[in-house]
Steps between C-alpha positions, in 0.01 A plus 500: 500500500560848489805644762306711737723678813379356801435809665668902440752410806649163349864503426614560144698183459729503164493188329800244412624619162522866419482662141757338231848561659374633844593311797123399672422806751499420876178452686597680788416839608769658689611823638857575266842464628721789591596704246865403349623670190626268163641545169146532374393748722797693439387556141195618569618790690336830435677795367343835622666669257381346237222727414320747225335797626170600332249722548124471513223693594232403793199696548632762252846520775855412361677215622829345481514135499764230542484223245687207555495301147426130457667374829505105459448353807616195469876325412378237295217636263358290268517627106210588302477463108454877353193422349192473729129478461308785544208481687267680207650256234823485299881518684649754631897554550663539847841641545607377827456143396803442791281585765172714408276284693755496795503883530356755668498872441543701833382875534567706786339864545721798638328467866613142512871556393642449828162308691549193616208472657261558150277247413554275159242550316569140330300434130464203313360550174378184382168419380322188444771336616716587213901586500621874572754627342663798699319773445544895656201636610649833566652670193664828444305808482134317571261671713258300730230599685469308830151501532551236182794349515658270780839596302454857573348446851770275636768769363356725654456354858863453461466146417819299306281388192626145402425329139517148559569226186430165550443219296201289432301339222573601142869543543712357266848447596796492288517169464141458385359366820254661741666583802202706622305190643369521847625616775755696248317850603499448843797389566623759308321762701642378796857519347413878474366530837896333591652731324343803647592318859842443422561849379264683749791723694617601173166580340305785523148375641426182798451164354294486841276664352423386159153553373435228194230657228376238223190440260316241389826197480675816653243473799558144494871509524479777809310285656694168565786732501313635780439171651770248493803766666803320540336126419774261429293333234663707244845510625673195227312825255642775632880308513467416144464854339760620746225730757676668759513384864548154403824306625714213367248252651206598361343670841369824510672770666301817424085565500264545241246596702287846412374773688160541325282389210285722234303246285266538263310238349694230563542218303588202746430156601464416185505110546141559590382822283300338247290344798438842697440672077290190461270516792440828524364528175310243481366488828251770397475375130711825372676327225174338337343847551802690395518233131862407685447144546652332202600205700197410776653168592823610545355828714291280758791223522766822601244655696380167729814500644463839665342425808729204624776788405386768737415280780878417505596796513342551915459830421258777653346871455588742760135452675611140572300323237671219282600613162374213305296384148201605723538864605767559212234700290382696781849571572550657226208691515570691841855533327288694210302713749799572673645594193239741368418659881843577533508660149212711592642626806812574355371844330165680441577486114497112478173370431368177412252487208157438597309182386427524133747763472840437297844407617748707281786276475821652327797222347880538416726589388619135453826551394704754354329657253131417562189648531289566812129367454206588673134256560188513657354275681187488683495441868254225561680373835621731751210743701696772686393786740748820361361674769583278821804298270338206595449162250127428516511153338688316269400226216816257491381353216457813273825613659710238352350512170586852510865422580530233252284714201836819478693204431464196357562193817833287410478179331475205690726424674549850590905463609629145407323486093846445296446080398139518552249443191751526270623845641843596409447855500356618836685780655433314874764431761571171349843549373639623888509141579719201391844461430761800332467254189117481444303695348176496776371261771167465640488571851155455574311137565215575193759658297733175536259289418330611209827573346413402145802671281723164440860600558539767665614310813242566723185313613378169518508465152846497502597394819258218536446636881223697658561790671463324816765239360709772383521714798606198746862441253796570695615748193180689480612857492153695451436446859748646614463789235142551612561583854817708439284743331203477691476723867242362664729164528702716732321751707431409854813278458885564639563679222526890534211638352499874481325705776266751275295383193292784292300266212286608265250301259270695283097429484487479127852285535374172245839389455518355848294352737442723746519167791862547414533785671284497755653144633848696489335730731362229736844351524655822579274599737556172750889518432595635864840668311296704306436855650247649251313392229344801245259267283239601257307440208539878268207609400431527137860388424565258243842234517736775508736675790617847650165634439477641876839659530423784778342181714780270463779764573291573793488142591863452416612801732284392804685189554815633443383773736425238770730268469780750625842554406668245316850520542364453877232235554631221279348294187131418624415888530 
């Protein structure tokens, strides 16, 4: 059957083999050793004089910023080929094939020259799980307005503004292979986090404070980043690209532990997305209603398997009540109310249409060079009180076919599709699993199979074993890929989860399940490390990120506020 985590506090155990050359990660968590320098980390020292100053403009004021270019952060990077997919179609050609997904582009703002006590403002750019190349979010002579833009906010809070590369699905390397394969980005993004450690009395900013901001596979990847601090499951990963704070033996002598997360729709758990996507829209028949259900069978099997899911999970609401297959929808419901009452109050100018009224919904850009659209749609499911800002009722039903009618619902299988009826084409998450040598794997129990594409090495077509069968091999790696990537296998466990979580899921978000979030919430919520939890579904937001900035820097500078001076109180804040 279908893995399913016994409950958000069981340990993440890594499994017996690791990815192609990998040694198999320990299953131990454990607290790392005392920090001991090595050739390695020698390398990997930063320069502060190594910089470019630029100027920008915030809020219409001048500023002079600090740009550290394309530090690589680790000894051993692994080469990319020059030509890479694009995400829109076509290749596109990289000119740091040596270590452009190893990099990260570090900008520091005049107030933070000589502050050691700034918080990293720490970005991953990935979406959809996809590669990122290094990119600079701050360029010369740009002006950002910080009501806008978390770039131009965190400058000017006198934030160090980090661009973090990482690899991850789609990545070609230069020998052909795909060395992006899960837990590539995260371990990765903890070889970052090592860098900023070992380097933190010589860098401007305090990598006890670092502040991780992601979208979509970028929310994903802050939060297990977030979660699994200083697990030694991905130690034999971090020792093979050459991460700092790792010695001769293999142990870990430096954290990777962060300060905070800011995560927006995140992307996660996704050994069991397709049966949260599933459920929920089918539950209500929204995919029927909606003309999304080209595959019914396929829909209810995923979906059946929902409420055994859940229940494993132990989890429960913050009234006490079980968080289960049973009081899931209603769940979200009070999440929605929450989400529209707190809208209301936030200003006298935001208003909720009244019933029969019309939603203006505006699109876009997608991409550079698009167009921003605009639709109408009526509100048939949401009866508000502008004057009191209080939700009146709600139609659940008429809600999710409203979520599901601005954009089309996923195919089914939502996450895990590449193998599937003949599908070679789906953009899903298939291809982050498997070995550096194949193409995709299905990581997913209905996905596995009903592989029916004959060699493509997945599947029991051409393994002759079940999933059940396949999982139980000694030299399965996709388990161990799975919960690598996947946070809720480590909150409420030794690891070091951060402290201070800010997650955001928008309420016309179709692209997840919103159960995804919401069970990351639960988790976080009865993890007893965990300080404060900021969690909410945005209201009128679709799959997207940053769309709150003045409430996240807000956020973001009331924990830092609280948790005191960190040269002074120590890593936990």
């Amino acid at each position: 059957m279908q893995w399913f985590p016994a409950s958000p506090r069981s340990v993440a155990v890594a499994g017996s083999l690791a990815l192609m050359l990998a040694a198999a990660p320990a299953s131990a968590l454990a607290a790392p050793a005392a920090h001991t320098a090595d050739a390695q980390d020698a390398a990997l020292a930063f320069d502060p004089s190594a910089y470019t100053t630029i100027t920008v403009t915030v809020d219409g004021e001048p500023m002079n910023v600090r740009w550290y270019k394309e530090i690589c952060y680790v000894a051993n990077p692994v080469a990319a080929a020059a030509q890479q997919p694009s995400l829109g179609g076509g290749t596109t050609t990289i000119s740091n094939t040596a270590c452009g997904y190893q990099s990260m582009n570090v900008f520091v703002p005049e107030s933070a020259f000589d502050n050691q006590r700034a918080p990293l403002y720490f970005a991953v750019n990935n979406g959809g799980w996809f590669a990122s190349y290094v990119k600079a979010s701050v360029t010369s002579g740009a002006s950002y307005d910080s009501s806008t833009s978390n770039v131009g906010a965190a400058l000017k809070a006198g934030y160090v503004f980090a661009d973090i590369a990482n690899r991850s699905r789609g990545l070609v390397g230069a020998d052909g292979s795909s060395p992006g394969k899960a837990p590539a980005a995260v371990v990765d993004a903890k070889a970052a986090v090592r860098y900023l450690r070992l380097n933190d009395r010589t860098m401007p900013g305090s990598a006890e404070r670092i502040v991780v901001n992601g979208t979509s596979g970028g929310g994903a990847l802050s939060s297990i980043l977030g979660a699994s601090g200083n697990s030694s499951a991905y130690d034999s990963y971090l020792a093979q690209i050459g991460a700092a704070g790792i010695d001769a033996k293999g142990r870990s002598t430096l954290r990777d532990d962060v300060f905070a997360v800011n995560a927006y729709c995140p992307i996660t758990d996704l050994g069991n997305a397709d049966i949260a996507y599933e459920w929920l829209y089918n539950i209500l028949g929204t995919r029927d209603e909606t003309g999304s259900n080209a595959s019914p069978d396929a829909a209810a099997e995923i979906a059946a398997k929902f409420p055994a899911y859940e229940k494993s999970l132990g989890l429960r609401n913050a009234d006490g009540t079980r968080l289960t297959a049973a009081t899931m929808l209603k769940t979200i419901k009070q999440e929605v109310v929450r989400s529209a009452e707190a809208y209301m109050k936030a200003s006298t100018a935001n208003t909720i249409p009244a019933l029969g009224e019309n939603f203006v919904v505006t699109s876009g850009p997608m991409g550079p060079g698009g167009t921003t659209t605009t639709a109408s749609y009526v509100n048939d499911w949401i009866d508000v009180d502008n004057a009191t800002d209080k939700v009146l009722s709600i139609d659940m039903d008429k809600y999710l076919d409203f979520v599901a009618t601005q954009a089309k619902l996923k195919t089914t299988p939502a996450f895990d599709a590449v193998g599937v009826f003949g599908n070679t084409t789906s953009g899903t998450e298939t291809n982050l699993f498997g070995p550096y040598t194949q193409k995709y794997m299905n990581y997913t129990e209905y996905s596995w199979d009903h592989n029916d594409v004959a060699g493509d090495g997945s599947g029991l077509d051409d393994t002759g074993l079940t999933w059940a069968q396949y999982v139980k091999k000694s030299t399965t790696t996709v388990n161990d890929q799975l919960r690598l990537i996947n946070p809720m296998e480590f909150v409420g466990t030794k690891a070091d989860t951060a402290p201070n979580w800010y997650v955001r899921n928008g309420t016309r978000d179709r692209d997840t399940s919103f159960i995804v979030s919401i069970n990351l919430d639960r988790a976080l919520a009865a993890d007893k490390d965990v300080k404060d939890v900021d969690y909410q579904l945005a209201w009128n937001q679709p799959h997207s990120g940053n769309y709150d900035v003045p409430e996240a820097m807000a956020w973001i500078a009331k924990v830092v506020a609280k948790a005191g001076d960190p040269l002074a109180t120590g890593h936990r804040g």
